[in-house]
BADOMI-189151 format. One line per field, with one value per atom (N, C-alpha, C): residue in one letter; atom name; residue number from 1; x, y negated, z negated. Coordinates in Angstrom, 1 decimal. Last residue first. Example, Ala and Ser with C-alpha at 12.3 -4.5 7.8 and 13.67 -1.06 7.14 Angstrom:
rest	S/S/S/A/A/A
atom	N/CA/C/N/CA/C
nr	2/2/2/1/1/1
u	12.8/13.7/12.9/13.2/12.3/13.2
v	2.2/1.1/0.0/5.7/4.5/3.3
w	-7.1/-7.1/-7.9/-7.8/-7.8/-7.8
***
This chain:
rest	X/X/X/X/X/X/X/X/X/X/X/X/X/X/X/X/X/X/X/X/X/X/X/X/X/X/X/X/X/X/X/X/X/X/X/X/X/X/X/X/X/X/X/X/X/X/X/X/X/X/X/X/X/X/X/X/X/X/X/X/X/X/X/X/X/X/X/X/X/X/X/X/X/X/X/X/X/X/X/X/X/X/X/X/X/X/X/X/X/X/X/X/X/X/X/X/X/X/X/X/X/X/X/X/X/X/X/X/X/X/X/X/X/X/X/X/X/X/X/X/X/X/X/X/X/X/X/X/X/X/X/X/X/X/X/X/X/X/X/X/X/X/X/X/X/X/X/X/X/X/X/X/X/X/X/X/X/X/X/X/X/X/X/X/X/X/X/X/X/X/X/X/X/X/X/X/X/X/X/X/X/X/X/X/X/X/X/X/X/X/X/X/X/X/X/X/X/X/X/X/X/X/X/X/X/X/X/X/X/X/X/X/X/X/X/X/X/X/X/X/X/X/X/X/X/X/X/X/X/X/X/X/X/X/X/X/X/X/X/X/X/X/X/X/X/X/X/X/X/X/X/X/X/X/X/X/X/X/X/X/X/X/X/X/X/X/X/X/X/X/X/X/X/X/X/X/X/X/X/X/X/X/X/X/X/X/X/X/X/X/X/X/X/X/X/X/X/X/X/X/X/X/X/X/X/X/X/X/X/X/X/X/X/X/X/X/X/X/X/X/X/X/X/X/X/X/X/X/X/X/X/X/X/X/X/X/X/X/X/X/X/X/X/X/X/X/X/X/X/X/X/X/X/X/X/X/X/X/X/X/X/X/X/X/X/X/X/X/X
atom	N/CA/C/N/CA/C/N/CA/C/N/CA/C/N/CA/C/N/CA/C/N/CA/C/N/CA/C/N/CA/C/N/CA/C/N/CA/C/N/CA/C/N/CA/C/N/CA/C/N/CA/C/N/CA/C/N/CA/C/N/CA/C/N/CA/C/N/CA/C/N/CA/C/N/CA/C/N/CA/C/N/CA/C/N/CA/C/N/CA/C/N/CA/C/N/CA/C/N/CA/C/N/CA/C/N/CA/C/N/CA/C/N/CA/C/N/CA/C/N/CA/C/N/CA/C/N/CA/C/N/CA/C/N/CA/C/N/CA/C/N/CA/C/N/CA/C/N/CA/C/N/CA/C/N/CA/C/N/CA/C/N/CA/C/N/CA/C/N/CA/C/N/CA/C/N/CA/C/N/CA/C/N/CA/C/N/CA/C/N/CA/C/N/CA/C/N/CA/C/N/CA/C/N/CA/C/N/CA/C/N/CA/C/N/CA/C/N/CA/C/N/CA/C/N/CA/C/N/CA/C/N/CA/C/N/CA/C/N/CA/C/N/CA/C/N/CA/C/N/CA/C/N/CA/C/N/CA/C/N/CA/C/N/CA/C/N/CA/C/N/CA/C/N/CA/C/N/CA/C/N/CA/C/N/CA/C/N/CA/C/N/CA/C/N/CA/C/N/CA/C/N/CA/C/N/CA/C/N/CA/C/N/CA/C/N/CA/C/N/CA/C/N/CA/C/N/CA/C/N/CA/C/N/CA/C/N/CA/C/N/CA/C/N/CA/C/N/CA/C/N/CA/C/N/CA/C/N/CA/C/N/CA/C/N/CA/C/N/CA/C/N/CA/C/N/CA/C/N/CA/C/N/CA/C/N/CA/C/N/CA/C/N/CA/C/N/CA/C/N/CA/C/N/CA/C/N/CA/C/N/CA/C/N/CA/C/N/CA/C/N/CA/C/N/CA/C/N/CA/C
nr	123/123/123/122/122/122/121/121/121/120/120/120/119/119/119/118/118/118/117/117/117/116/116/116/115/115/115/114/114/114/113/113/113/112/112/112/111/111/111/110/110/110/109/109/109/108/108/108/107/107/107/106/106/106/105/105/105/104/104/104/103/103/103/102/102/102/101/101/101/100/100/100/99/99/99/98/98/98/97/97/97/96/96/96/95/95/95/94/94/94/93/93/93/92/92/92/91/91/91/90/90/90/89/89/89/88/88/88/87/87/87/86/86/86/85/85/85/84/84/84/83/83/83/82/82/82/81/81/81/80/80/80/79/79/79/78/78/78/77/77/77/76/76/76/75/75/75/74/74/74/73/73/73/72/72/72/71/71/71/70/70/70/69/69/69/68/68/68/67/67/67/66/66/66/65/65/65/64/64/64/63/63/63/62/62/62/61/61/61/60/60/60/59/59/59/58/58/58/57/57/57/56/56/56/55/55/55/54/54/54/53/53/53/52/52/52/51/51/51/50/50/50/49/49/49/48/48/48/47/47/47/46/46/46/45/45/45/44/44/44/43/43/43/42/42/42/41/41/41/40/40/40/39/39/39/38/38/38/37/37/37/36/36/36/35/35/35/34/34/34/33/33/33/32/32/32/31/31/31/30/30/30/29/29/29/28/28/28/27/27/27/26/26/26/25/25/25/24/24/24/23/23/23/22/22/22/21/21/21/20/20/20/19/19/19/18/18/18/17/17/17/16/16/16/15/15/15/14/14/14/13/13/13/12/12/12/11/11/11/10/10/10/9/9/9/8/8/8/7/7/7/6/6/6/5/5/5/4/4/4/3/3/3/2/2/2/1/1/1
u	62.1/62.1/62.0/61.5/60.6/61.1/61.9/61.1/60.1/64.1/63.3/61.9/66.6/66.2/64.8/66.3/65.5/65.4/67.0/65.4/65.1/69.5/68.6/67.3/70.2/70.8/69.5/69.6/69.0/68.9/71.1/70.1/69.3/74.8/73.8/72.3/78.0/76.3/75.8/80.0/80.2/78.8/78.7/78.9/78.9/76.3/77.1/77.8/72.3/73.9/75.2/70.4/71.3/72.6/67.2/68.3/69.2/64.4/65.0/66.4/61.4/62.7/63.7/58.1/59.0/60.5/55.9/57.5/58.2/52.6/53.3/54.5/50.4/50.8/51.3/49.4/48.7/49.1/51.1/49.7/49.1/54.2/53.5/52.2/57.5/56.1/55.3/60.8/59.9/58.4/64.1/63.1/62.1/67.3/66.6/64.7/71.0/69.1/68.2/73.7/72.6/71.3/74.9/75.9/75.1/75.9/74.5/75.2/76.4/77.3/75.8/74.9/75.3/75.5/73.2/74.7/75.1/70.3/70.9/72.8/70.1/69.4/69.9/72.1/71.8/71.2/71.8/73.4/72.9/69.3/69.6/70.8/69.8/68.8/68.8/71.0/71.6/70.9/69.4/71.0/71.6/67.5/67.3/68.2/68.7/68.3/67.6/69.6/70.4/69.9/66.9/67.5/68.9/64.5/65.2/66.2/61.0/62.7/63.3/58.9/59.6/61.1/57.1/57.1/58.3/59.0/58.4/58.2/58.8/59.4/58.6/59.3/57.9/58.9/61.7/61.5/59.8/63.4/62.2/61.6/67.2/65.9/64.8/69.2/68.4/67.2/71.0/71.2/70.7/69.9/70.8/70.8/68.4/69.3/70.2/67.6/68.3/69.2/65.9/67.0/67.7/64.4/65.6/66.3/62.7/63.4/64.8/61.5/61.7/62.8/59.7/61.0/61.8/58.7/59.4/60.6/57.0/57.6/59.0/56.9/56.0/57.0/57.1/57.3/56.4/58.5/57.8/57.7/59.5/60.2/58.6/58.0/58.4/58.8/59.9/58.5/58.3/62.3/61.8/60.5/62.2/62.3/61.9/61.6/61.0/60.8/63.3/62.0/61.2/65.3/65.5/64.1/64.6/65.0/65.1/66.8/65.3/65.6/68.9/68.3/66.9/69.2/70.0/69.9/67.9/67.3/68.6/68.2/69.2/68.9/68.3/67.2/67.5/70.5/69.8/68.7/70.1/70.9/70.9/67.2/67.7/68.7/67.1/66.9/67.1/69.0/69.4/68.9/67.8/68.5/69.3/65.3/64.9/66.4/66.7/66.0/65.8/67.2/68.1/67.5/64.4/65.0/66.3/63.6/62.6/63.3/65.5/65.3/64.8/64.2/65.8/66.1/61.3/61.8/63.2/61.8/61.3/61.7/62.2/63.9/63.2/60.5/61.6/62.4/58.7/58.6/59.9/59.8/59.5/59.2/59.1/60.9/60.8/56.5/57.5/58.6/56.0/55.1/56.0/57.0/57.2/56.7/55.6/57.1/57.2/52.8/53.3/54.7/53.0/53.1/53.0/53.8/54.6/54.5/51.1/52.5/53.5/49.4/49.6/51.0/50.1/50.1/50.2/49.3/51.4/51.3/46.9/47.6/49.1
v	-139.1/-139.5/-140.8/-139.6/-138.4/-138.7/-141.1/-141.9/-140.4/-140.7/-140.3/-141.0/-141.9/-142.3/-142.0/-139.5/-141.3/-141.6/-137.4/-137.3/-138.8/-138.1/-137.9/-138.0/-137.9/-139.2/-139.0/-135.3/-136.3/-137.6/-133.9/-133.8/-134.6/-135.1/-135.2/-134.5/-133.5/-134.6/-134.2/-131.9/-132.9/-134.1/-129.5/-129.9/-131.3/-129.2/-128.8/-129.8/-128.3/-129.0/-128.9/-126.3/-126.0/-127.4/-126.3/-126.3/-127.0/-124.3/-124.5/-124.9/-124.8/-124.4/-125.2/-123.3/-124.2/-124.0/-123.3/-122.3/-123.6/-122.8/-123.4/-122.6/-120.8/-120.6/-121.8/-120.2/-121.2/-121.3/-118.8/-118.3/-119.2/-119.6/-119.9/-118.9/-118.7/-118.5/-118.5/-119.4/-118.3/-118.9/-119.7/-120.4/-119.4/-121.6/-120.1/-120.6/-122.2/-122.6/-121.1/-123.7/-122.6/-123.2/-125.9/-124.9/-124.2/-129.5/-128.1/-126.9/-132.3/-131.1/-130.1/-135.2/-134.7/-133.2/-137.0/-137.6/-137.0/-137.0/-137.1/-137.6/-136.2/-137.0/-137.5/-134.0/-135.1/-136.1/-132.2/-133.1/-133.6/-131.6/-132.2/-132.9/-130.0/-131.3/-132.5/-128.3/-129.6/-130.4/-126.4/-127.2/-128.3/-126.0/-126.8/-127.3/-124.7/-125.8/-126.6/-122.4/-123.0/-124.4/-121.1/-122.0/-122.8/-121.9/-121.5/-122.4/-123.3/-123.5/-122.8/-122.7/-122.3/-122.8/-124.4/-122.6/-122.4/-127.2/-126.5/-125.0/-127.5/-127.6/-127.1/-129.1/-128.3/-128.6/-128.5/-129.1/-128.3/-129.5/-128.5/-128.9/-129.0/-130.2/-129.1/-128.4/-128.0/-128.8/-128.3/-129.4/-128.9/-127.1/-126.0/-126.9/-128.8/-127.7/-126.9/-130.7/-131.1/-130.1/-129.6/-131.0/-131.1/-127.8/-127.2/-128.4/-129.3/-128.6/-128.2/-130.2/-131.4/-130.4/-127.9/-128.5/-129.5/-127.3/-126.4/-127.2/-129.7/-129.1/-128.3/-131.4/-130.2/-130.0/-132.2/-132.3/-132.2/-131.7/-131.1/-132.0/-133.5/-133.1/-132.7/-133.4/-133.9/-132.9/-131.8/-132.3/-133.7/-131.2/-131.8/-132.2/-131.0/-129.8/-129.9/-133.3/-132.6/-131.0/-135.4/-134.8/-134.1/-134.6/-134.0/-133.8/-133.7/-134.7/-134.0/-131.9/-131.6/-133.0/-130.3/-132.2/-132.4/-127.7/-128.8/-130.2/-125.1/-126.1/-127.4/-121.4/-122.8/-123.8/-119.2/-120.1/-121.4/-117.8/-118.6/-119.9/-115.1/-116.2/-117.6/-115.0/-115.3/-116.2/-113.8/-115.1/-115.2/-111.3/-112.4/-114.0/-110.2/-110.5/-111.6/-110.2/-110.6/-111.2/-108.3/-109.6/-110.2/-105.9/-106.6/-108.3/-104.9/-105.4/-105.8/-104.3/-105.3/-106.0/-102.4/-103.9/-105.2/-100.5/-100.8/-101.8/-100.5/-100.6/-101.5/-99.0/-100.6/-100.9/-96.5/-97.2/-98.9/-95.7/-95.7/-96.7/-95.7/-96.8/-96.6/-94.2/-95.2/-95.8/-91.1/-91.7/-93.6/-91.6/-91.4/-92.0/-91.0/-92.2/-92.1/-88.4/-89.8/-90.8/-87.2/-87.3/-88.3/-87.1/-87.4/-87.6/-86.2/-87.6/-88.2/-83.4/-84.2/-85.5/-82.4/-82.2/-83.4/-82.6/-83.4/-83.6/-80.1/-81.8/-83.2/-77.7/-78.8/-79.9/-78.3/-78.6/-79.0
w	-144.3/-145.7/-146.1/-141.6/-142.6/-143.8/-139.9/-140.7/-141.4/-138.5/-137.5/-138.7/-140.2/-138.8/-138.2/-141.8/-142.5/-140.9/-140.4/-141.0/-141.2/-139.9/-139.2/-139.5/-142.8/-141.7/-141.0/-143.4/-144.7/-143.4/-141.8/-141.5/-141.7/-140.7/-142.0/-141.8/-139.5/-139.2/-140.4/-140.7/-139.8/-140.4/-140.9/-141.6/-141.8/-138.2/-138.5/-139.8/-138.5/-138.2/-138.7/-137.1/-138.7/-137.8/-136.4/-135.9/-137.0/-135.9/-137.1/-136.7/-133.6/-133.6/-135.2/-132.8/-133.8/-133.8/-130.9/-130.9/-132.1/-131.3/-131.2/-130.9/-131.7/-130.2/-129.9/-134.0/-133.2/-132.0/-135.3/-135.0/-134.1/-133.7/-134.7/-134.5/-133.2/-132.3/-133.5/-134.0/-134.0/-133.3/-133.5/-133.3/-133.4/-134.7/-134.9/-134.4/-134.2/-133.4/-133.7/-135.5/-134.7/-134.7/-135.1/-135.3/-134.8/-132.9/-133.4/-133.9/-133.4/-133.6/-133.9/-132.2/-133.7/-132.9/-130.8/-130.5/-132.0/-130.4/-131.8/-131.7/-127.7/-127.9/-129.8/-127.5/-126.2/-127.2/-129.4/-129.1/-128.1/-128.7/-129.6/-130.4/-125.9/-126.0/-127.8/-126.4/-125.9/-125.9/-128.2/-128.9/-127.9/-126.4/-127.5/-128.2/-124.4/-124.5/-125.0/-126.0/-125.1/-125.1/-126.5/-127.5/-127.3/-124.0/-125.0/-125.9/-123.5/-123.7/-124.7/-123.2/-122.7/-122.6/-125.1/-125.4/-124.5/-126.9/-126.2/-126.0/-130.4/-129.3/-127.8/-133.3/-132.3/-131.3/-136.0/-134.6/-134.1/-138.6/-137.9/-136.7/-139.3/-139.2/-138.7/-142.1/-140.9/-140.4/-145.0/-143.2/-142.3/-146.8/-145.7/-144.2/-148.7/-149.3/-147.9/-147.7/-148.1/-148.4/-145.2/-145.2/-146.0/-146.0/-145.8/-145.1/-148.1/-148.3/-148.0/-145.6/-146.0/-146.9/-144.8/-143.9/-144.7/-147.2/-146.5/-145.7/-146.6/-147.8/-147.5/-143.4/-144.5/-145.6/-140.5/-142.2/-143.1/-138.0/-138.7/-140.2/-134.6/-135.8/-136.8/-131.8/-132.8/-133.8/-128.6/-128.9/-130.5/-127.1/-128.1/-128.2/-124.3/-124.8/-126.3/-123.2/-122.5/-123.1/-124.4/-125.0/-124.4/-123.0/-124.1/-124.8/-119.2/-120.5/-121.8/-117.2/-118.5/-119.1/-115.6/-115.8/-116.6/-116.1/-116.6/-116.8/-115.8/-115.0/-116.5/-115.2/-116.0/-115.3/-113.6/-114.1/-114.4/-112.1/-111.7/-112.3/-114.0/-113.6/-113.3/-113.7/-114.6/-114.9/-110.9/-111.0/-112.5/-111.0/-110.2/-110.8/-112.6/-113.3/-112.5/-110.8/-112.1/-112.8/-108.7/-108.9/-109.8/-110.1/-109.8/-109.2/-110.9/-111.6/-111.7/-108.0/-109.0/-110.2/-107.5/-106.9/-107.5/-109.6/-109.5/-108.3/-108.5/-110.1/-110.0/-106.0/-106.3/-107.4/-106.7/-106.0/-106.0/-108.5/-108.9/-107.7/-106.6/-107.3/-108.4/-104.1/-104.4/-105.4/-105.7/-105.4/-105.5/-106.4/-107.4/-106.9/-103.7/-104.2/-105.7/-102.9/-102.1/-103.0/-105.1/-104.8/-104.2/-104.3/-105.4/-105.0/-101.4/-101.5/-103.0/-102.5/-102.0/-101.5/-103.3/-104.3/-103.6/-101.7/-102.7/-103.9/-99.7/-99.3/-100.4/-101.9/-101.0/-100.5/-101.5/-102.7/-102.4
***
């Protein structure tokens, strides 16, 4: 039974001191992640229009995006000052039941959404 007692221990210390590597890695590559040459529609998929969205064009200058699953929202505000040449204030994105990522991106006073939307042929 002392035999066991102590390659418990050994086998504890270890995955504790792996843990605390495992997760200086991770924050390593995080760092690291930021891929910058993405095209825009790479992160843009198409604009939404449904009620709701059509809605928050007029009432809160927000357009509705499908986006891709793995782009954050970093690279959703550049990809839409890249590709719109318009001021992004914020980026709210949530995960559909269907295992889309829709992104809700608010312009800034500045830019129109209504502009954008006729351009894109939602209104």
């Amino acid at each position: 039974m002392a035999e066991e007692i102590k390659t418990e221990e050994k086998k504890t210390g270890k995955t504790k001191k792996s843990a605390s590597k495992a997760e200086e890695r991770l924050k390593e590559k995080k760092i690291t992640r930021r891929v910058t040459n993405k095209s825009e529609w790479d992160v843009l998929f198409h604009p939404l229009m449904t009620e709701k969205s059509i809605g928050l064009i007029e009432k809160e200058n927000k357009l509705v995006f499908t986006v891709n699953l793995k782009s954050n929202k970093v690279d959703i505000k550049r990809a839409m000052e890249k590709a719109f040449d318009v001021k992004v204030d914020d980026v709210t994105t949530m995960i559909t039941r269907k295992g889309q990522k829709k992104a809700f991106i608010k312009l800034s006073k500045d830019n129109s959404a209504s502009e954008i939307a006729t351009r894109l042929g939602m209104l």
